[in-house]
N, C-alpha and C positions, 0 to 999 in steps of 0.2 A: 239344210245347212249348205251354204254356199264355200267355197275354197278359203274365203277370208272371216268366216265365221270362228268363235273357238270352241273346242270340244265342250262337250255336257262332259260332267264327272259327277259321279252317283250322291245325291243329295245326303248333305251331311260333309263332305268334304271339303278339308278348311287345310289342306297344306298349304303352306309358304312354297310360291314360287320360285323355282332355284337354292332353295332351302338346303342346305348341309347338316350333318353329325350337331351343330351347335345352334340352329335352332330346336333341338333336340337333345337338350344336355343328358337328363333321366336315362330316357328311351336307349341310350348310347353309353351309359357309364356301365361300367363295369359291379360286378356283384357275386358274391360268394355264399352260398351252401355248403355244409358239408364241411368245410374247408377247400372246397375248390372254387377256383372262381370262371365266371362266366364272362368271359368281353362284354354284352349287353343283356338288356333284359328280356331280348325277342327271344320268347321259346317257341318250338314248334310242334302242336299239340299230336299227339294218336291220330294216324287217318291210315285206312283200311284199305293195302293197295290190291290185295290177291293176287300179287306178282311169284308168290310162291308155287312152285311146282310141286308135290309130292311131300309138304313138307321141307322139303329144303330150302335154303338161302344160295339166292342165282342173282348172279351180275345185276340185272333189273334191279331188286331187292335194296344191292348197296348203291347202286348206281342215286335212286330217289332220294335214302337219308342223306348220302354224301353231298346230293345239287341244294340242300337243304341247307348243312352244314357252309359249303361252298359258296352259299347267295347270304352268307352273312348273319344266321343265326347264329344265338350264344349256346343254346341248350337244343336237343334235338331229341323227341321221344319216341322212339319207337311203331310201329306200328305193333297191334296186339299180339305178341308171342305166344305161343304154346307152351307155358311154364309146368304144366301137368302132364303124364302120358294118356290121362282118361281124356287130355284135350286135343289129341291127335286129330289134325286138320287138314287137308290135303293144300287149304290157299291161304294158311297160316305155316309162318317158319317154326318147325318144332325145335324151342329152346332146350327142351325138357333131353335131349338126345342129344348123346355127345358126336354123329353124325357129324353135327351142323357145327360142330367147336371150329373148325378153320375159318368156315365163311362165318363165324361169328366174329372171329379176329379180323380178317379182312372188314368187315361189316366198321368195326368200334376203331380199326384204324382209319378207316377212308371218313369218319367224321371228325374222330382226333385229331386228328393230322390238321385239318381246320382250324384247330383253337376251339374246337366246339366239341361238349360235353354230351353226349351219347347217353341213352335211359334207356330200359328196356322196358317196354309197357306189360303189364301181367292182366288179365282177369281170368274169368270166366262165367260162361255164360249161363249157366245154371238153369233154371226154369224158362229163362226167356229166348224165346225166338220170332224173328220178321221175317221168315223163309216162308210164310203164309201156309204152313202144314206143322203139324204136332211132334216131337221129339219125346222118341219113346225111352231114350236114355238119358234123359232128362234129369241133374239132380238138384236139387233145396234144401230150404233150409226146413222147410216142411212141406205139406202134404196138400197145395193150393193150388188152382190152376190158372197159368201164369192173364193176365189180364186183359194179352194181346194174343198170342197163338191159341190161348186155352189147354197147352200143355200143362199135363200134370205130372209133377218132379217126383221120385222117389228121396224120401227125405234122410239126409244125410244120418250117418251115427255120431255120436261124439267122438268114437276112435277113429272114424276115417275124418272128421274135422281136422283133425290131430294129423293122421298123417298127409293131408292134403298138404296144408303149412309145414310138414315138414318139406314136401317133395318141392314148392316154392320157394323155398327157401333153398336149397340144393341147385336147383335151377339157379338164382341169384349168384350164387357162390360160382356157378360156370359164366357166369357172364362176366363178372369181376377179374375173374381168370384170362378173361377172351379180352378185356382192357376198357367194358363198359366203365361208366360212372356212377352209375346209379339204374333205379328201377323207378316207375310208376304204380302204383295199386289204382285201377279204376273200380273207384267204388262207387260208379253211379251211371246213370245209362239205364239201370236195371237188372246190372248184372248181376252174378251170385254174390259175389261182396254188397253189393248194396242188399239185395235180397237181404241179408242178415242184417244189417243196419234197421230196415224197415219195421215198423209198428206191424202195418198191414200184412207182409209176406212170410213174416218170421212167428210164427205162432209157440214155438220151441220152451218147453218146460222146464230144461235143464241149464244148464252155467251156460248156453250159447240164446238164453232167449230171455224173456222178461223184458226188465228194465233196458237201461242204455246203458247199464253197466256189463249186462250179460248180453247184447246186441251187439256193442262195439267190442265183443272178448277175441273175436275170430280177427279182424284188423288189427288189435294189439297185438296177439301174438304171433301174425303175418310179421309187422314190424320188429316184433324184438326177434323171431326167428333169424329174419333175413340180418338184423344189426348183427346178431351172434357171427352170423357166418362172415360179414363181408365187411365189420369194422365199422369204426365210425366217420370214418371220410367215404364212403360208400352212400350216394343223395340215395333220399327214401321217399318219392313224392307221393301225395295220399289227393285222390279227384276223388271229390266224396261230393252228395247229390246236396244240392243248397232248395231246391224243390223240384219233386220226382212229377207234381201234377195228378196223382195218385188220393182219392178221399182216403184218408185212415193211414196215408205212407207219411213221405220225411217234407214236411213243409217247412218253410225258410225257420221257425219257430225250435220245430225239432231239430231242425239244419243247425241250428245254434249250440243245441243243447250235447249233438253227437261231437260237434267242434270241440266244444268247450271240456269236453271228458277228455276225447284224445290229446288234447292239449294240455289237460292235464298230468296226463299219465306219459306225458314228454313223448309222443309217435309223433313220425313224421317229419319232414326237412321244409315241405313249404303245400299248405293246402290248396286247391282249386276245388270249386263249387261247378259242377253240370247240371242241368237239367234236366228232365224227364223222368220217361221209363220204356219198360216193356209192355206198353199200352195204349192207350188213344193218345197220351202225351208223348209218346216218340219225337212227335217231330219239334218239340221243344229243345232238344240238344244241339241240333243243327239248325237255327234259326232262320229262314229264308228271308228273302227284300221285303216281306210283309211284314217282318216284325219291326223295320225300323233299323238306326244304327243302336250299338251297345244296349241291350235290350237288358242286361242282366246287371249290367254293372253298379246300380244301386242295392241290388240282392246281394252281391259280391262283397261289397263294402260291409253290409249290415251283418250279414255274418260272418265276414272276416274278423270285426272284432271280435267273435267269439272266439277266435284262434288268436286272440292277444300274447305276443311273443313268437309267431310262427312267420314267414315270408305266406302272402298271399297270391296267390296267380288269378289274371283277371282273365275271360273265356266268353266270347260268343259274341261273334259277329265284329272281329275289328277289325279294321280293313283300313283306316286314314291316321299315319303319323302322326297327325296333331292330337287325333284323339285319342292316341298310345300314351303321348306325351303327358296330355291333360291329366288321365288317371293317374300316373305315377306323382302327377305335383298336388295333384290335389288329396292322395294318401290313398287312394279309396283300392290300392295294390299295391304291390313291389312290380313283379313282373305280368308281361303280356304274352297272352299263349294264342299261338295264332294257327290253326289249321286251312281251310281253304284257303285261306288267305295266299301261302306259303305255297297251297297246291297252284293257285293259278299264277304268281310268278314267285318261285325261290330265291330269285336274287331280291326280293322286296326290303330287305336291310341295306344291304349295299347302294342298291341305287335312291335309297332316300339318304343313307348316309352321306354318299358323295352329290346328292344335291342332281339326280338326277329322276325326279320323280314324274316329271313327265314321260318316262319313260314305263314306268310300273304297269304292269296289264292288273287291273284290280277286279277283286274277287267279284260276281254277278251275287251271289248268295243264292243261284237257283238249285242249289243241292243235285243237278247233275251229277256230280263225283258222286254221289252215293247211292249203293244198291246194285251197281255195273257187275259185269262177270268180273273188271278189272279196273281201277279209276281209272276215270277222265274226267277231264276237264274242258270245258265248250272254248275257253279263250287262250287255252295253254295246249296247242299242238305237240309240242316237245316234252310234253309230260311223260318222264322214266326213261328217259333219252340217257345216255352216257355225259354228255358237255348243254343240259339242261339250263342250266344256270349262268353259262359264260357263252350262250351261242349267238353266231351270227351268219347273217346268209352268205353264202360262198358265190364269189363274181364270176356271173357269165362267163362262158368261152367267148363267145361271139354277142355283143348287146345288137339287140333288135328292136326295132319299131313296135309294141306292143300295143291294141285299144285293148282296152277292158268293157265293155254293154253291162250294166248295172253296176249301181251303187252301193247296194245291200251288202250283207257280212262277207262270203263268199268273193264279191269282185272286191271290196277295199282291201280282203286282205292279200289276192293276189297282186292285187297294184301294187302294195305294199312294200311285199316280198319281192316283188320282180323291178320295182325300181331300187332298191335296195341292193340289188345285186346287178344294178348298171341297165337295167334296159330304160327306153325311149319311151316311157307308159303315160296314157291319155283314159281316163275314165269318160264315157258319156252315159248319161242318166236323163232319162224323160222325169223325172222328179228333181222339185226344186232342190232339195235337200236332201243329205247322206244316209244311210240306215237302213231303207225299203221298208219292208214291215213291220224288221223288230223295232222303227221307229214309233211302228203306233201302236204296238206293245210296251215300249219302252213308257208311253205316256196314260198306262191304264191306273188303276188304284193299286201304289203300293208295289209299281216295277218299275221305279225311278233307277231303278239300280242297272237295267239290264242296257239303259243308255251306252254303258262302257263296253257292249259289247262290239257296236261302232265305232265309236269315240277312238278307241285305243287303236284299231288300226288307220283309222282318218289319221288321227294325227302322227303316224308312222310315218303316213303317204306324203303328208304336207311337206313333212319335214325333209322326207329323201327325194322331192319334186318331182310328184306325180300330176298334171296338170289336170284337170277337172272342167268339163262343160255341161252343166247340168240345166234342167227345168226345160226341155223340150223333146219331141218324140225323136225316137233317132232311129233312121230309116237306113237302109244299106247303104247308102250313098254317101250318107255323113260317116259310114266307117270308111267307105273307099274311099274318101275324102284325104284322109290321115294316110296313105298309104301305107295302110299296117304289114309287117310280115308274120303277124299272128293274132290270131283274135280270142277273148275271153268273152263268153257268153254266161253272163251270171244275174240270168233276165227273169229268175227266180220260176213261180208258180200260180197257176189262176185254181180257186176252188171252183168243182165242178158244179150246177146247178141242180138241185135235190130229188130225185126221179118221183118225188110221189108227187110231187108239186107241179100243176100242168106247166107246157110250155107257153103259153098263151100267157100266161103271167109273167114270163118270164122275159118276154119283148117290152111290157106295162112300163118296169125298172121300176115297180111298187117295190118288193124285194132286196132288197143289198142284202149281199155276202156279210158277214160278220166286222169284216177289216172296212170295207165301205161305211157302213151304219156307225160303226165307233168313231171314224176319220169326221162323219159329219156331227159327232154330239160333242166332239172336240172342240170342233170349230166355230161350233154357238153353245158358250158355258150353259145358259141362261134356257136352255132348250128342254124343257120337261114332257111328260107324257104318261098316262094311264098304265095299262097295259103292253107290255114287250112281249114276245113270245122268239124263244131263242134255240131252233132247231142244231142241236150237238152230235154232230156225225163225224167227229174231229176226235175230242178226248185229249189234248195238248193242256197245259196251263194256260196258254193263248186266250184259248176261248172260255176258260171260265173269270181271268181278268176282265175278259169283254165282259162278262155278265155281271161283275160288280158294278163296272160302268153302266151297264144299262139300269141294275137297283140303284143308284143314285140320280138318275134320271127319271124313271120309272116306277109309281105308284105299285104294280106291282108284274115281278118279270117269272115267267114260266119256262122252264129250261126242261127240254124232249129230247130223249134220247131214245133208238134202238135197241141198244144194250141193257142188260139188266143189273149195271153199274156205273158208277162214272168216272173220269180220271182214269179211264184202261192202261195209256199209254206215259202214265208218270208211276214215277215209285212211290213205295211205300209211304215215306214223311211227306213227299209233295202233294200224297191224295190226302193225309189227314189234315194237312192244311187246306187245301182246296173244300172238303168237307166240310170242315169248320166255319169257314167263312162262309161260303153257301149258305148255312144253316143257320149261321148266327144272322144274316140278313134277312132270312124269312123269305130264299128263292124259293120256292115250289120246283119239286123235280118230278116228272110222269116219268118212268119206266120203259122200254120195252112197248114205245109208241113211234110212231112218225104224224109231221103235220100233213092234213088234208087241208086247202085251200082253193078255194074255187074261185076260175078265171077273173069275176070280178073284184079280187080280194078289198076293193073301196070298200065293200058291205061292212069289214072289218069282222068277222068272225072265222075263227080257224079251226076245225076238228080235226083231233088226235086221236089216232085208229092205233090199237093197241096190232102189234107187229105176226103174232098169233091168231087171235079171236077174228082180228077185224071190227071188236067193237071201240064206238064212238064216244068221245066227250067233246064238249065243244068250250073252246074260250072265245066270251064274247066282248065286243068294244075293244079288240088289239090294235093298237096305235101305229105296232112294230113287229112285224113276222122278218126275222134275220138267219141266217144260217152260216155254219161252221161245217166246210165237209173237204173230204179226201181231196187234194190238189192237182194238177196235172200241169206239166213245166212246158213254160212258153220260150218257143222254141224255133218259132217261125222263122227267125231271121238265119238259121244255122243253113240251109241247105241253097240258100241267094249267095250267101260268102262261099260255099264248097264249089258252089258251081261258078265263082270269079275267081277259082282257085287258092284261095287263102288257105291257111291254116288256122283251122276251128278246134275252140277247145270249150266245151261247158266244164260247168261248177256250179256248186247249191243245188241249190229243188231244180236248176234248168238239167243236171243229170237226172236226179229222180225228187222226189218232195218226200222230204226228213225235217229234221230240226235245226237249230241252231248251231250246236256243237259237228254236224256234218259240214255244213255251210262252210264255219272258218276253218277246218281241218281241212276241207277240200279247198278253198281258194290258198291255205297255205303250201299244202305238197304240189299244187298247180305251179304258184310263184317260183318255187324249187327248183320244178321240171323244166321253165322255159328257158 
């Protein structure tokens, strides 16, 4: 991408340019639950920060709903409380404890105070667990073991049913008190509310099992609990599973039918439908760039009419105003619940309101944020910051002559932030165009989306006149050229060449690295082949994109790993997707091998020597022997500038070789510091 190119923005996105509040009429009106009303229909769903210490509510805590609140949503829900003392959590805020009543007041003022409606989210988590090991305190609705951990729940009594819903409901009543608005019941995800919901989880013989009448009995009398205590202007939101993904659970069908009860039996202020479970369908709930934009919202619609008479909230995956928009005109919702979304920029109300949407850092949907000791987010540096949501870089003492050496995430976004705050910034880039690598990640199957991870700070840079000289190598002399008084080395990382693999092949350049071989099947659409074989000594999502790219090129692709797994280095929802797709392609994965290929590799056969044994298989007629391996940051050019005296400063992989979300964390505190 050259300086006068325009940004990519994630396929699917159709805002009006300079756009305001009014081409946005819906999205921007105001709307009432409960008897309260909301400024607009932007809610901000449940996202899990583990900002809590011990249990309590710490600045952090309020800091996040308030930059939430503060960037222009109308409703704001919580992250999961600890409504129960059985759910005492050391990085959940125990609601359940009247400890935490002040900072719960502080908490429901610092989003009041906004114009925005406060909820406090309840579940719990019953049989299910992603902590990858068994929960021996485990409890259910019965005596099944849960579908993902393989924990087995001690199955509730009907009297502790009873008093669970009371002690929720008590909770509730402290929150009302502390100046909430309302509460959330998440009854989907998998958790013990749903559990009871489900066909499959809930085996139960007494008034809490059978039919949908005695399944949905534990949610009704959650609801009218909680009504008794906290009135009827007190929002009661009910997230109930629209498909869990589960054979024998709640499929859009049952999804209907649990609707259409509790809608009958008048529960609830406004339903939302999630998806998945505590299972292979995990990663359904948090839909990543694979699955496309609005991936649910015809499920959403179809069983919303089951909830005829209720406010619908649409969920997963909305990221572009216009298509906020589109849902509320075309019926298929009332309001739009937006999680990632909100994590990766809070102000994303505001600044499409006032018509400043070029502005918005928009969501990747690489599920990052989830699974961390503590969110983050790969595009939102300032994430739980105190002035999150209204910040801006503070001007130099002294502006300086700055170059920035690569173009990639890490140097745009110090360009970015360091012209921004008044320095003299020059990018040069031996690539024609902006991005580095996550450019040709950006261009695999299905991460159209990760474009914005460039995009949004390029066009920071453009705009605060960062001048740009790209498409040729750049030597020391093109930097002393500039007479910088400080330099950004953000020249990224080269992957190391595979040790079982002689070197003698390795001068041939039969061989490319994984980012080579994709760049070249890019480049000729039309380029088919036999056999691929795709050495994984990486474990990123990176390289199992590349691998889709090579199945669609490639009659049939063979993916070798080491390890006695794959996806080491992603979480939990990202490996089940990564699985899935693999799987569903019909890649071949060998185990706890490395490739053997001998010096001639023209022969085209490669054998895989199992990493124990030493025994051999052989793949023959490979078109494509590629690999993905550990990187090491090029860095040549740093110790020519020490010794002309400059001031050197790396960032990205040129510090060490990480991911994405280090990249632009480090070129942003870089920007800061200069």
């Amino acid at each position: 991408m050259r300086p006068s190119d325009p940004a990519p923005r994630g396929a699917g996105s159709a805002a009006v340019p300079g756009a305001t509040h009014e081409h946005y009429p819906l999205l921007f009106s105001p709307y009432r639950l409960a008897g309260r009303t909301l400024r607009n229909r932007i809610m901000h769903a449940a996202m899990t920060t583990r900002y809590s210490v011990a249990g309590r509510i710490n600045q952090r805590v309020i800091d996040y709903h308030a930059n939430r609140a503060r960037g222009g949503a109308g409703l704001v829900v919580s992250e999961a409380l600890s409504g129960i003392a059985s759910m005492r959590n050391t990085a959940r805020v125990d609601a359940f404890d009247p400890v935490n009543e002040e900072g719960l007041r502080r908490m429901a003022e610092a989003v009041e105070s906004e114009d925005c409606r406060l909820l406090g989210a309840f579940t719990e988590p019953g049989r299910g667990s992603h902590t990858g090991s068994r929960n021996p305190r485990a409890v259910g609705p019965s005596v099944l073991p849960d579908d993902l951990s393989w924990t087995v729940p001690r199955a509730l009594t009907g009297a502790e049913v009873r008093a669970l819903v009371a002690e929720f409901a008590a909770t509730a009543k402290r929150l009302r008190a502390c100046g909430f608005s309302g509460v959330e019941l998440s009854c989907g995800h998998g958790h013990l509310f749903h559990q009871f919901l489900s066909p499959w989880a809930n085996r139960r013989e007494d008034e809490y099992g059978g039919d949908v009448a005695g399944r949905t009995r534990l949610v009704r009398e959650l609801v009218e609990a909680i009504r008794a205590e906290c009135g009827a202007d007190f929002i009661i939101g009910l997230k109930l599973p629209g498909d869990d993904g589960v054979p024998g659970g709640i499929d859009p069908a049952e999804a209907e039918r649990i609707a259409a009860h509790l809608v009958a039996a008048d529960r609830g202020d406004y339903f939302c439908f999630a998806q998945g479970a505590h299972a292979r369908s995990l990663e359904m709930h948090v839909p990543d760039m694979h699955y496309g934009r609005l991936p649910y919202i015809d499920l959403t619609a179809r069983v919303g009419r089951a909830a005829a008479g209720k406010p619908v909230v649409a969920l997963g995956r909305i990221t572009d105003p216009s298509q906020a928009e589109r849902i509320l005109r075309e019926g298929k919702a009332h309001l739009v619940m937006m999680g990632r979304t909100l994590v990766a920029d809070p102000a994303w109300p505001n600044k499409v309101r006032e018509g400043r949407e070029e502005e918005v850092r928009e969501c990747l949907s690489c599920n990052t944020c989830w699974g961390k000791p503590t969110i983050v987010c790969v595009i939102n540096p300032r994430l739980g910051t105190p002035d999150e949501a209204t910040w801006r870089p503070a001007p130099a003492g002294r502006p300086r002559r700055v170059v920035v050496v690569g173009a990639g995430l890490a140097g745009l976004e110090a360009a970015a932030i360091a012209r921004q705050r008044g320095h003299e910034v020059t990018v040069l880039s031996a690539g024609s165009e902006v991005g580095g690598a996550m450019r040709i990640h950006a261009a695999l199957p299905g991460c159209d989306a990760l474009a914005n991870a460039y995009a949004n700070p390029y066009v920071a840079a453009v705009r605060a006149g960062v001048r740009f000289e790209l498409g040729r190598p750049v030597s020391a002399a093109d930097v002393l050229a500039c007479d910088p008084e400080a330099v950004v080395l953000a020249t990224g990382a080269r992957m190391v060449w595979p040790h079982a693999l002689p070197e003698a092949l390795r001068e041939t350049g039969a061989v490319p690295h994984l980012r080579q071989a994709c760049a070249q099947l890019l480049a000729r659409p039309g380029l088919k082949g036999g056999t691929a074989v795709l050495y994984d000594h990486d474990h990123t999502a990176g390289t199992y994109a590349g691998a889709l790219l090579l199945r669609e090129r490639f009659d049939r692709v063979v993916l070798v790993t080491p390890r006695e797994d794959l996806a080491h280095e992603e979480n939990m929802v990202t490996r089940q997707g990564i699985y899935r797709r693999i799987h569903e392609r019909g890649i071949e994965v060998v185990l706890l091998a490395e490739p053997v290929a001998d010096a001639d590799f023209e022969a085209g056969t490669v054998r895989l020597a199992n990493v124990f044994t030493g025994r051999e298989t052989m793949v023959e007629e490979v078109d494509l022997l590629t690999y993905a391996t550990p990187r090491i940051p090029a860095i040549e050019l740093a110790e020519p500038f020490r010794a002309a005296g400059l001031e050197v400063h790396l960032a990205g992989d040129a510090v060490a070789p990480r991911g994405p979300l280090d990249a632009i964390h480090d070129g942003h505190a870089l920007g800061n510091a200069l």
